[in-house]
C-alpha positions as CSV (number, residue, x, y, z in Angstrom):
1,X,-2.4,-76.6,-13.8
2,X,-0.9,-73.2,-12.4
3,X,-1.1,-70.3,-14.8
4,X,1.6,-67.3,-14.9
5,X,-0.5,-65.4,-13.1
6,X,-0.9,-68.1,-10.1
7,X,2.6,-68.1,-9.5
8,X,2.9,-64.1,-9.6
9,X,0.5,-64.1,-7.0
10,X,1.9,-66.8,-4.4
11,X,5.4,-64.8,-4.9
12,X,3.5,-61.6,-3.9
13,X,2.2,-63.4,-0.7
14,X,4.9,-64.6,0.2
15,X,6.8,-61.1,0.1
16,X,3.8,-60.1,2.0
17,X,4.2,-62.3,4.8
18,X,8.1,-62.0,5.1
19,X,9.5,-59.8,8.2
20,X,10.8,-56.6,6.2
21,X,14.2,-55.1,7.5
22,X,15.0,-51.5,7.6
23,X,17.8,-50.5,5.4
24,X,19.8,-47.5,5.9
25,X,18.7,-46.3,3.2
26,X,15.1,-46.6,4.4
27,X,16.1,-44.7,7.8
28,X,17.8,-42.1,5.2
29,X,14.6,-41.6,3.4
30,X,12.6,-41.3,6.6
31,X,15.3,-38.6,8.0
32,X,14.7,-36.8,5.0
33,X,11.0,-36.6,4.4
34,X,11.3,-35.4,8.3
35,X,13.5,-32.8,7.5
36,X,11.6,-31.9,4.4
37,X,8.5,-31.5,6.5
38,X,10.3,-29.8,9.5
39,X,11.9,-26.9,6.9
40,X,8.0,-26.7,5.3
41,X,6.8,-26.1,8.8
42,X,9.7,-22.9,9.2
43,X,9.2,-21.8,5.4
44,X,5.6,-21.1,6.5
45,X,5.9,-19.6,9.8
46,X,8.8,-17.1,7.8
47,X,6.5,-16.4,5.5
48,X,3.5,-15.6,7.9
49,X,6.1,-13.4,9.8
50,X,6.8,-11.6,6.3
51,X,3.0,-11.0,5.3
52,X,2.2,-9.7,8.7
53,X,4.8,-7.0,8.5
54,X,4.1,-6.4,5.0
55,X,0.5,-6.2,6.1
56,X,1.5,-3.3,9.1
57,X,3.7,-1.8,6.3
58,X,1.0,-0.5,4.4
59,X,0.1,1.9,6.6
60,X,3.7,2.8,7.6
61,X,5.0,6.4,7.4
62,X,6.7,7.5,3.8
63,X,9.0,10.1,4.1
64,X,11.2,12.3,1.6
65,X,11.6,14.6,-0.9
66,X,8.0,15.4,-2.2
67,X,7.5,16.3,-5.7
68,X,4.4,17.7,-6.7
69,X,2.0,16.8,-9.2
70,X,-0.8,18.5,-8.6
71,X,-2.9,20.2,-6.0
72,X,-3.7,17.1,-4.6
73,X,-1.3,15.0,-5.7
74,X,2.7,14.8,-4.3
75,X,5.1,11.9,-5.2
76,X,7.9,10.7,-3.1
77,X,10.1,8.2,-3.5
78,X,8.3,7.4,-6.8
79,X,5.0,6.6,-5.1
80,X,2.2,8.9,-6.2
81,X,0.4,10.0,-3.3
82,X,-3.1,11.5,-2.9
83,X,-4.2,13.6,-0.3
84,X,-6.8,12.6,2.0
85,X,-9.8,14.8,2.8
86,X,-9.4,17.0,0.1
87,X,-10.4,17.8,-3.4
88,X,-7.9,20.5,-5.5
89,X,-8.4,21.6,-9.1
90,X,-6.1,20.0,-11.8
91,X,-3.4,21.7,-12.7
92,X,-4.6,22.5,-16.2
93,X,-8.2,23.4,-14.8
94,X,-9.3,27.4,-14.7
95,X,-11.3,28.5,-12.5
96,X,-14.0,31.5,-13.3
97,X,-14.2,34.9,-10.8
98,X,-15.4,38.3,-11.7
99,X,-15.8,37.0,-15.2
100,X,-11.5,36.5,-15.7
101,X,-10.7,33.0,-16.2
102,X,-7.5,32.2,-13.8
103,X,-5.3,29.0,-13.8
104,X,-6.4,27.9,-10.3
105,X,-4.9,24.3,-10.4
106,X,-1.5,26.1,-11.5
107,X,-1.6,28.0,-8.6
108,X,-2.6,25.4,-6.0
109,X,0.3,23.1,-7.5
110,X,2.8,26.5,-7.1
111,X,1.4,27.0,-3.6
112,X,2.2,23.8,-2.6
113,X,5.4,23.6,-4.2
114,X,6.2,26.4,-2.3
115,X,5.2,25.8,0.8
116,X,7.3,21.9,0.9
117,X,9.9,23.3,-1.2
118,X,13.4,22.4,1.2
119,X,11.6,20.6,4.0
120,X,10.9,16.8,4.0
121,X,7.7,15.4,4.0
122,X,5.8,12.6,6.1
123,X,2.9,11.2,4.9
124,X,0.6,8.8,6.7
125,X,-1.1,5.9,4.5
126,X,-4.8,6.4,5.0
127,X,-6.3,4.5,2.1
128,X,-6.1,3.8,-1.3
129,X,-7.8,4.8,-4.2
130,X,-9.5,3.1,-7.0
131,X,-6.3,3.5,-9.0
132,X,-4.0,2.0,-6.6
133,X,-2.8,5.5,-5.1
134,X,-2.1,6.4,-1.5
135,X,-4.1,8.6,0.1
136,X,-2.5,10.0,3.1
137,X,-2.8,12.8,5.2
138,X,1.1,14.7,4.5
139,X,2.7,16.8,7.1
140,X,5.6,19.3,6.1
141,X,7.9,19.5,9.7
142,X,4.4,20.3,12.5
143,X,2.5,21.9,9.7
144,X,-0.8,19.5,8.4
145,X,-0.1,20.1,4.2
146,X,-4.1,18.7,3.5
147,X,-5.4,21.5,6.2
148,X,-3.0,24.2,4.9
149,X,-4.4,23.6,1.2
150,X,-8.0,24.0,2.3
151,X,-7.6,27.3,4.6
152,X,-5.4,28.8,1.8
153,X,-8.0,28.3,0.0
154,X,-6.1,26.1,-2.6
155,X,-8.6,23.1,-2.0
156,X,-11.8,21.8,-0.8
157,X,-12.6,19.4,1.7
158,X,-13.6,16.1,-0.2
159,X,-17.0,15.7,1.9
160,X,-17.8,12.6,0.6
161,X,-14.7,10.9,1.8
162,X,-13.8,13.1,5.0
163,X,-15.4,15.9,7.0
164,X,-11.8,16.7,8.5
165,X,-11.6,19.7,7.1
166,X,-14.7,21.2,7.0
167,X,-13.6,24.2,9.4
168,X,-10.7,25.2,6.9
169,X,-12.8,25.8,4.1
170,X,-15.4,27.4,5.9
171,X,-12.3,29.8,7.6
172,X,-11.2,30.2,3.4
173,X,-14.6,30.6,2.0
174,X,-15.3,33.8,4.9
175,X,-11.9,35.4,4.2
176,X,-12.8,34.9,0.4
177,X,-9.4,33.5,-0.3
178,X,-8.1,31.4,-3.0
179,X,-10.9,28.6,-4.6
């Protein structure tokens, strides 16, 4: 006596065993999943293309109108940027000589704002700091901003990041200027 499941069974061999023919909608589906995996293959090399200039982008040149923040600190193009090698006081910090407080990070904000004020700016990505910043060294037409801050004595240079400016601030500290 055959059971349901008996009969399922033979019909499945026999399906097994029978020449199959390729439909044209087989060939269709084939041509497609080809296509599919051809346009993947592109879709990735694109988008290893786009990383890799992303990637070279970071430490591309920003240039513009520079707004300044602080002593330190310039914006352009709404990107804060930090300057590299060099440590300013805050613009609300004082700073204490011949027992007269002065506002020294007011003045090395208005010396800077000066100096760019009319010119464009070009700074070069150097890093970035814990808070996502640029730090960049910022040039104003020939004229190395970072260097200028440090012999005017407007700012220090940030030994324990950079010793590019060591030279300045010794120059600034002997002509007993600014900081």
């Amino acid at each position: 006596m055959s059971t349901k499941f008996d009969k399922i069974g033979d019909k499945l061999r026999r399906r097994a065993r029978e020449p199959r023919e390729t439909t044209p909608r087989l060939v269709a589906i084939r041509g497609a999943a080809r296509w599919n995996a051809a346009m993947t293959r592109a879709l990735a090399t694109v988008l290893l293309f786009l990383f890799a200039a992303l990637a070279s982008a970071a430490h591309a040149e920003i240039v513009g109108r520079a707004s300044v923040i602080d002593g330190d600190t310039i914006e352009i193009h709404g990107q804060r940027i930090r300057l590299f090698g060099i440590d300013a006081p805050e613009s609300a910090q004082l700073c204490l000589a011949e027992d007269r407080r002065w506002r020294c990070g007011q003045q090395a904000a208005l010396a800077l704002d000066e100096r760019i004020t009319g010119r464009p700016v070009a700074c070069r990505e150097k890093d970035r700091d814990r808070y996502g910043r640029i730090v960049a060294v910022c040039r104003a037409g020939d004229e190395d901003l970072n260097a200028w801050l440090v012999a005017k004595g407007w700012a220090l240079a940030y030994r324990r990041y950079s010793t590019d400016y060591v030279d300045e601030e010794a120059a600034a500290g002997a002509a007993r200027k600014g900081i």
